[in-house]
N, C-alpha and C positions, 0 to 999 in steps of 0.2 A: 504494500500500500504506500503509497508517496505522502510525502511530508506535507503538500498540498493540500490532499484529504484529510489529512488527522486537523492541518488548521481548519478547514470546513467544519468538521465534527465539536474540535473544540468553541467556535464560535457560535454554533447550533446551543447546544452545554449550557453556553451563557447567555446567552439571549433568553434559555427557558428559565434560569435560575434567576435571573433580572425580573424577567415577568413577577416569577412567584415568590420574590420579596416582595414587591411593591403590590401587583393587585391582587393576592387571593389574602391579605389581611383584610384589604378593606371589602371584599364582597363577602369575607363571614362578618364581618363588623354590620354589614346592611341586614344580613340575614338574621341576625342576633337582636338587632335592634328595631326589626319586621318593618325596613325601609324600602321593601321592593313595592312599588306600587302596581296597582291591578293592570295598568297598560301593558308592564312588561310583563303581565304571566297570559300564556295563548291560553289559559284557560276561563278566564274573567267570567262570560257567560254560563261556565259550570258554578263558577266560585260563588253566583248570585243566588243558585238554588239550593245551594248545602244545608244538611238540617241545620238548626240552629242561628242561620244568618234571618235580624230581623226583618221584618216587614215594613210595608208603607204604612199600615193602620196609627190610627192618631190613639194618644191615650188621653183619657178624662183627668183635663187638670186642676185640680183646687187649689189656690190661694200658690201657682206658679210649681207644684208638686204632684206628682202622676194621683189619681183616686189609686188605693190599694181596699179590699173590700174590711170589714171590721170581722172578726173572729164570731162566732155563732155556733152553738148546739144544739140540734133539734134531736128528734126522732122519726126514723123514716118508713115503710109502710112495712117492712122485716121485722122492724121492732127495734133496728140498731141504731145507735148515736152516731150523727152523725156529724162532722165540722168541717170546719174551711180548711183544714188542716189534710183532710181526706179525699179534695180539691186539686192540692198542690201539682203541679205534674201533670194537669191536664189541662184542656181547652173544654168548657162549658158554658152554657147557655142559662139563664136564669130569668123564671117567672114567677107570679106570682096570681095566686086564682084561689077557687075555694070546687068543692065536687058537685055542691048544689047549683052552681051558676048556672042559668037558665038562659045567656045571654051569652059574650064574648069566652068562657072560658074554653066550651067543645071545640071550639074554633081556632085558638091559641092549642091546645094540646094536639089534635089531628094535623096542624103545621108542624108541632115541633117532633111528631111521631114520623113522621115524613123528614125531619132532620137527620133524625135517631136512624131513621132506615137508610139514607145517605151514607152514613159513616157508622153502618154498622158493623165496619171489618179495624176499627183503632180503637183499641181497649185505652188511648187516653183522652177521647172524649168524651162527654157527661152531661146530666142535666140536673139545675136545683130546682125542684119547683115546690115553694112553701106554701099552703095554704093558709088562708087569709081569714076561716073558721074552725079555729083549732075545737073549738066547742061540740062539732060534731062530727070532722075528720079525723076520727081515732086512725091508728096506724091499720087496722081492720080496715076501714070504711076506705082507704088511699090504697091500700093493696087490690082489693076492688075495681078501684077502680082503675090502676093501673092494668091489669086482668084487661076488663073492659076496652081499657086503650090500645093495646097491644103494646104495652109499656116493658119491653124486655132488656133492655140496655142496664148493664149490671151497678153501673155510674151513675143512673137516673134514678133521682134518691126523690120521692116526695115524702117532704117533713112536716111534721106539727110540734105542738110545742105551748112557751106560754106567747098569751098573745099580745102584750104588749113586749114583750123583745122581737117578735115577726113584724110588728106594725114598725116597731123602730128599724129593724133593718131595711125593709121595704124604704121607706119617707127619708131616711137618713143615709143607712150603707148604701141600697144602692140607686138611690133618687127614682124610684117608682111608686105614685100615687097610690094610696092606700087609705080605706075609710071607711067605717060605718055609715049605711047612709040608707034610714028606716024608707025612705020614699022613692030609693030605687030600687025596678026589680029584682029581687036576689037579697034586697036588705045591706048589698058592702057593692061599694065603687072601688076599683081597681085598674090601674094602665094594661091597657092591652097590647104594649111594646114589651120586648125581649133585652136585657141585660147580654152583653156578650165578656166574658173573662176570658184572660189567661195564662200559661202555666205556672205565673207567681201571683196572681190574684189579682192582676189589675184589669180594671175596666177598658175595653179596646173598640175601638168603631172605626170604618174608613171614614173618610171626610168629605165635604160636601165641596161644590163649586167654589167657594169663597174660601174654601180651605181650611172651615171650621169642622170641630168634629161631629158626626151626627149624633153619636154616644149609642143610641139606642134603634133597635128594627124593628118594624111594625109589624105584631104577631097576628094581624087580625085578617089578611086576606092572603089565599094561597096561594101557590103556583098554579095550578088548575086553572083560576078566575082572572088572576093576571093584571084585574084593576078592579076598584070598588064603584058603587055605585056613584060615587065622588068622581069618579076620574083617577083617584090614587090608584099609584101602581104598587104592586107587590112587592115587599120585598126579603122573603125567605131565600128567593135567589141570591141576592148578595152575602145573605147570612152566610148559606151556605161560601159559598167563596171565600167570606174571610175566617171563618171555621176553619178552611184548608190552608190558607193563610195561618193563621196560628201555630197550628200542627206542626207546622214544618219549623218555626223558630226553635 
């Protein structure tokens, strides 16, 4: 081999030893300090659907602080205690009705059983639905009627309990209308909107044109009907959406 070559080789040598003093510190120094930005990874468009990465949904702010729901124990139509605490780790939906309702509630629960059937294959979504007449929804009378509903979702808990902590969570945890109210049919007013949570308890809703949050979905007309006799349109569809939207954070 001629002495030409070996200078070849040895300048080859040092050219790679020059590189990898000077750049491969600083490209673990970027990777240590998670400075590579999304541009430069080909895979940006995977990187957007990974579990865990959040969503666009808006959360419910008070006083400049995300809403987080207030701790609660009821009892659910099993018989078991049940709390926020048993929540954690999932995505659910929260209502609030009573089994006598003669009015908005078959209506609210046939939507949200039509939810339940949507995402009957992720063992971490749920439903609370408390009753608003702990007085004569014993856990008996809610098991019933869950029977009735085709309420099998192992997560869909309906609770009773005492009724001024229900009315308080309702009016205060999680801003849903809640009332006695002897002169309308059924004897109790109640929101016929849906609470949407998730998997650390907070309140979550997409947002509306103006970029506010909606906070809450109107449980009162289905996908079926698609608009009410108002002209409002439906919106279980979107629920559903951002339900899948959650999931995936």
């Amino acid at each position: 081999m001629s002495s030409k070559t070996n200078y070849s080789y040895v300048g080859i040598a040092f050219i790679i030893l020059v590189f990898g003093i000077i750049f491969i510190p600083k490209i673990i120094s970027r990777i240590s300090n998670d400075d590579i930005t999304r541009d430069e990874s080909r895979s940006e468009n995977v990187s957007n659907n990974i579990k865990g990465t959040k969503s666009d949904l808006a959360y419910l702010n008070i006083g400049d602080k995300p809403k987080k729901i207030p701790a609660f124990s009821f009892i659910d139509q099993n018989g078991n205690t049940i709390t926020n605490e048993d929540y954690l780790g999932k995505v659910y939906v929260v209502e609030f009705f009573f089994t006598t309702c003669p009015t908005i509630c078959p209506i609210m629960n046939r939507n949200l059983v039509s939810v339940q059937n949507y995402f009957k294959d992720f063992e971490n979504f749920g439903v609370a639905s408390f009753t608003i007449n702990p007085e004569v929804d014993s856990p008996e009378v809610l098991k019933a009627y869950a029977e009735a509903y085709g309420i099998n979702n192992p997560n869909w808990h309906l609770m009773t309990g005492n009724e001024d902590a229900i009315y308080k969570l309702a009016n205060q945890g999680f801003n849903l209308y809640t009332a006695k109210d002897e002169s309308v049919e059924g004897g109790f007013e109640h929101s016929g909107n849906f609470a949407l949570i998730d998997k650390e308890g907070y309140i979550r809703s997409r947002r509306d044109n103006f970029g506010n949050p909606l906070i809450f979905y109107n449980g009162l007309i289905s996908e079926e009907d698609g608009v009410d006799d108002e002209g409002i349109p439906q919106e279980i569809t979107i629920l559903k959406e951002d339900i899948a939207k959650l999931l995936k954070e």
